[in-house]
C-alpha positions in Angstrom: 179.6 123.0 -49.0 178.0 122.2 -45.5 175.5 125.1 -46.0 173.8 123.6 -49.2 174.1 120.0 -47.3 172.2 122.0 -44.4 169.3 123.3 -46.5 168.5 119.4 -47.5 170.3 117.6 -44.9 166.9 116.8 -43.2 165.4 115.4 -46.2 168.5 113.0 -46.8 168.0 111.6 -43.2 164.3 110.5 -44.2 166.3 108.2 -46.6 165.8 109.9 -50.0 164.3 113.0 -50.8 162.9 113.2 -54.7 165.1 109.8 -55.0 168.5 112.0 -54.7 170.6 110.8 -51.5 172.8 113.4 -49.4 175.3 113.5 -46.9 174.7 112.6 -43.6 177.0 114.0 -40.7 176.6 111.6 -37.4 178.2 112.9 -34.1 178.7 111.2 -31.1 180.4 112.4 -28.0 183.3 109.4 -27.9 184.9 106.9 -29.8 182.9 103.9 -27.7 179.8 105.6 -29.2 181.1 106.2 -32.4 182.2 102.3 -32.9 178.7 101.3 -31.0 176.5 103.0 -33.2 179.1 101.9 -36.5 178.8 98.5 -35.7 174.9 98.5 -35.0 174.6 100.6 -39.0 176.2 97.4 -40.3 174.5 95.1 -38.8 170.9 96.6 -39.9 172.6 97.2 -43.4 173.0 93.0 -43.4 170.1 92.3 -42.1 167.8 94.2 -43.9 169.5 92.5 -47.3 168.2 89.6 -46.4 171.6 87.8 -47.3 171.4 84.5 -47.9 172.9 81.8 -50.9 172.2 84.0 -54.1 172.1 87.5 -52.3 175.4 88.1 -50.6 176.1 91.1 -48.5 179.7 93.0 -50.3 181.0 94.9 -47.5 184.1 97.1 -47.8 186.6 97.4 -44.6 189.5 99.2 -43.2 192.4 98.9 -41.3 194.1 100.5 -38.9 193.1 102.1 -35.3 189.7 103.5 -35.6 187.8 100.5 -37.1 189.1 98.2 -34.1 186.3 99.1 -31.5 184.0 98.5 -34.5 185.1 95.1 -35.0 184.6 94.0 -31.0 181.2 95.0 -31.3 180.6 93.0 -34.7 182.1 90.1 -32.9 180.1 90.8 -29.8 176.8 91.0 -31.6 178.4 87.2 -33.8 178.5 85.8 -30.7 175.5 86.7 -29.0 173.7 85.5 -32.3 172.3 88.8 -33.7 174.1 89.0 -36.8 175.9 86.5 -38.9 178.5 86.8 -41.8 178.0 83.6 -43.5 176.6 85.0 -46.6 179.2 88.4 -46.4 181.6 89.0 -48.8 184.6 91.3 -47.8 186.7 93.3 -49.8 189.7 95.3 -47.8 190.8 98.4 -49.1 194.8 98.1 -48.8 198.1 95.9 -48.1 201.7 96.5 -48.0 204.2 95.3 -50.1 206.5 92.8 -50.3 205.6 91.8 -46.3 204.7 88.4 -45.4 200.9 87.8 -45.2 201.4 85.9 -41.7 203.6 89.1 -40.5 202.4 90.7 -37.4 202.0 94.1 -39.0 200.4 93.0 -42.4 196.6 93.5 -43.1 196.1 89.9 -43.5 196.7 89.3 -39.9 195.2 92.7 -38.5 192.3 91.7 -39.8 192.6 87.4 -39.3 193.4 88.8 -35.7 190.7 91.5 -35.3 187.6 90.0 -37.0 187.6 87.0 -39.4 188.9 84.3 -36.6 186.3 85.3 -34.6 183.3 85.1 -36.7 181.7 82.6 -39.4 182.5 84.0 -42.2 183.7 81.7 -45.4 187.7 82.7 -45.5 187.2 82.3 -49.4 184.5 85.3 -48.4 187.2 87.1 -47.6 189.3 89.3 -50.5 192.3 91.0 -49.5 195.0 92.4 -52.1 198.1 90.2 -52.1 201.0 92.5 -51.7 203.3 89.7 -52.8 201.6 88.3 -55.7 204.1 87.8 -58.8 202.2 90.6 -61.0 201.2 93.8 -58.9 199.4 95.1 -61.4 197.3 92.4 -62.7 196.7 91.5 -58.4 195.3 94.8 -58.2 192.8 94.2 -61.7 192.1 90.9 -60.4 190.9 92.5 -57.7 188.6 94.4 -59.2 187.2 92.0 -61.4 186.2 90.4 -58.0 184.6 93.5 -56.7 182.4 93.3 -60.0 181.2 89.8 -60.2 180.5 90.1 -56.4 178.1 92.6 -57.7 179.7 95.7 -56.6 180.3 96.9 -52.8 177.0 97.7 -50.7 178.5 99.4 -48.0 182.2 101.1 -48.1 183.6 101.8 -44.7 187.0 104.1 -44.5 188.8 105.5 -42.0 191.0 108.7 -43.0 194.4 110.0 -41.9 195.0 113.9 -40.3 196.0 114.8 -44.1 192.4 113.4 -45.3 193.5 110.3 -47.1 191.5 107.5 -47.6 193.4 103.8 -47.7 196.6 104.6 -49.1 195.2 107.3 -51.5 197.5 110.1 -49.9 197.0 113.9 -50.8 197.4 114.8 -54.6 195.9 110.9 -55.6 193.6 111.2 -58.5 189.8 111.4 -57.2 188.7 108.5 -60.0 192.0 106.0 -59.2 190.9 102.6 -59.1 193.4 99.3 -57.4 196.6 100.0 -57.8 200.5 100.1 -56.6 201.2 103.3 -54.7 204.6 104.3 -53.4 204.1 105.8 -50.0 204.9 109.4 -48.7 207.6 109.6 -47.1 205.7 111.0 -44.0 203.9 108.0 -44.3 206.9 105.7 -43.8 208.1 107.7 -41.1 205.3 107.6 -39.2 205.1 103.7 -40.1 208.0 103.0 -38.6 206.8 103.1 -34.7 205.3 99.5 -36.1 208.7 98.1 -37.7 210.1 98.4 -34.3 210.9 102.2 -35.6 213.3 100.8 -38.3 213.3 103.0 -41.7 214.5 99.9 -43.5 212.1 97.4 -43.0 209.1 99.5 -43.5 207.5 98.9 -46.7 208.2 101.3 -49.3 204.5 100.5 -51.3 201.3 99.7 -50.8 198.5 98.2 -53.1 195.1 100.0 -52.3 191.7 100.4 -53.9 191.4 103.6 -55.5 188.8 106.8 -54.9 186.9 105.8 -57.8 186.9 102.0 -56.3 185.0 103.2 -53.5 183.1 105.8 -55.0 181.1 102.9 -57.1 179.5 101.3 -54.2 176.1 102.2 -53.1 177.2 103.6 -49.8 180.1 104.7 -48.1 180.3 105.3 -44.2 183.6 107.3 -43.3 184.6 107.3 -39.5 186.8 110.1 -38.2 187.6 110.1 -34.6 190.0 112.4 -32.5 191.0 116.1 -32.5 194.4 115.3 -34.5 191.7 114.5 -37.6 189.4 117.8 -36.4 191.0 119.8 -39.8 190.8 116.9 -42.0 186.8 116.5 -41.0 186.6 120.4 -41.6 188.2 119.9 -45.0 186.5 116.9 -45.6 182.9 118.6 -45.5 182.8 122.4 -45.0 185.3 122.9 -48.6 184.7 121.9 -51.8 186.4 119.0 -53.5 189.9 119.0 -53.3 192.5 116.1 -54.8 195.4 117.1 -52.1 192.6 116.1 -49.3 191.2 113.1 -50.8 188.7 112.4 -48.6 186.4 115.4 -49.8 185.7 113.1 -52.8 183.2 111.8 -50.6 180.8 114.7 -50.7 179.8 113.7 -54.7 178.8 110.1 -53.5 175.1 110.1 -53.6 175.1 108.4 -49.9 178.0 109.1 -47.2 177.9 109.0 -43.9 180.5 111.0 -41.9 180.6 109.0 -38.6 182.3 111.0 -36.0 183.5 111.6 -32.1 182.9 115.3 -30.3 187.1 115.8 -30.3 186.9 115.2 -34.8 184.5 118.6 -34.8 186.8 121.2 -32.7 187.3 122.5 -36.4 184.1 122.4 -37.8 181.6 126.0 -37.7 179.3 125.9 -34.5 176.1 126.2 -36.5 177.1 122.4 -38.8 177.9 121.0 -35.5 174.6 121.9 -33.7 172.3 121.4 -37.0 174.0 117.9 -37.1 173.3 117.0 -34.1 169.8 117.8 -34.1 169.1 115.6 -36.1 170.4 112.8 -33.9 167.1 111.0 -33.1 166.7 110.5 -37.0 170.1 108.9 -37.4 169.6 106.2 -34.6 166.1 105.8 -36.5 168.8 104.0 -39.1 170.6 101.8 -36.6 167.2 100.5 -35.4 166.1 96.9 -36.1 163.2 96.7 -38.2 
């Protein structure tokens, strides 16, 4: 609950208090801001690993809308030579099935097209679930296996939908799911189907995505939640406990989230989280500052 958050919120955003982490709430006043100040966290995040030949960086990524202002400032800051992803390893969290990887609407090429072509990162660097492999199942362990001989994921970064799901973990997913096949709601598909040139039939029926507990293992995870459509999903996501049918409230047991949000995602929130939050703005640009 938001009100025990608020009692230690401050000491969380000094970076540890008694070694326990806690969530952070970030609030900006629009989406430019929210991918600026995304974009600039993973930047320091690399840079302060030190990544190199024996210490890669494991980042976790998203698809969809909101990460997409996020990636043109990644690529801004490639090519002006601030930051470099030549020892990153990425990990995606989701792909259809049974799509071509080279098809305008997969994940391979939102992400080819949004990031990876325009940076120097190692496409071998570059792990994202094969939604036509021969064994779904043993893709989706493979893929695993990958996450844990990278070393684990560093830093998790989600995006959510206005029910609170997180990849393709939709409401009443188990909270400690890892990779897997998932069939998808059938709101899902419906509202899919503005991408398939709105044609029911060719939008795929199943997904393979990483699973709560997947992302629950890194070391971090930074959710971003922009516009008032996911206002109720934020509110359930922080102010009520735990709940499977809005997974994105597992999120409050990770020992360091970040909620990353726009001014339009807090319409549902309580006035008093909204202006304790941002008070405590000058710390939390304290953590996008280079050292």
């Amino acid at each position: 609950m938001v009100e025990d958050e608020v009692v230690r919120g401050s000491d969380f955003c000094e970076i540890s208090f008694f070694g326990l982490y806690i969530m952070r709430l970030v609030i900006h006043d629009s989406y430019d801001d929210v991918s600026l100040w995304a974009a600039k966290y993973v930047r320091r995040r690399i840079i302060d690993h030190n990544a190199g030949p024996d210490n890669f960086f494991t980042l976790g990524l998203p698809t969809g809308s909101t990460p997409v202002g996020m990636y043109k400032k990644l690529v801004e800051f490639f090519k002006e030579g601030s930051l470099s992803f030549k020892h990153v390893k990425t990990f995606n969290m989701d792909e259809y099935v049974g799509i071509p990887r080279d098809h305008p609407e997969s994940y391979h090429s939102f992400m080819w097209n949004n990031l990876f072509k325009h940076i120097d990162i190692d496409p071998q660097n570059a792990h994202i679930l094969d939604g036509n492999a021969k064994d779904l199942i043993e893709e989706c362990n493979s893929f695993e296996e990958k996450i844990k001989e990278a070393g684990g994921i560093r830093l998790f970064i989600g995006g959510i939908g206005p029910d609170g799901h997180i990849a393709f973990n939709e409401p009443g997913s188990s909270l400690v799911s890892r990779t897997r096949v998932k069939s998808l709601a059938q709101e899902t598909i419906l509202a899919n189907a503005r991408f398939f040139n709105n044609d029911l039939t060719q939008v795929p029926k199943q997904a393979l995505t990483v699973g709560v507990g997947t992302v629950m293992d890194s070391d971090e995870v930074m959710i971003i939640i922009t516009g008032a459509h996911k206002a109720f999903a934020l509110h359930k996501a922080i102010e009520e406990g735990v709940n499977h049918m809005w997974t994105v409230s597992a999120f409050q047991q990770h020992p360091r989230t970040i909620f990353l949000c726009d001014e339009p995602a807090t319409n549902e929130l309580r006035v008093r989280t909204v202006k304790y939050f941002k008070g405590l703005m000058d710390l939390h640009n304290k953590m996008i500052e280079p050292l």
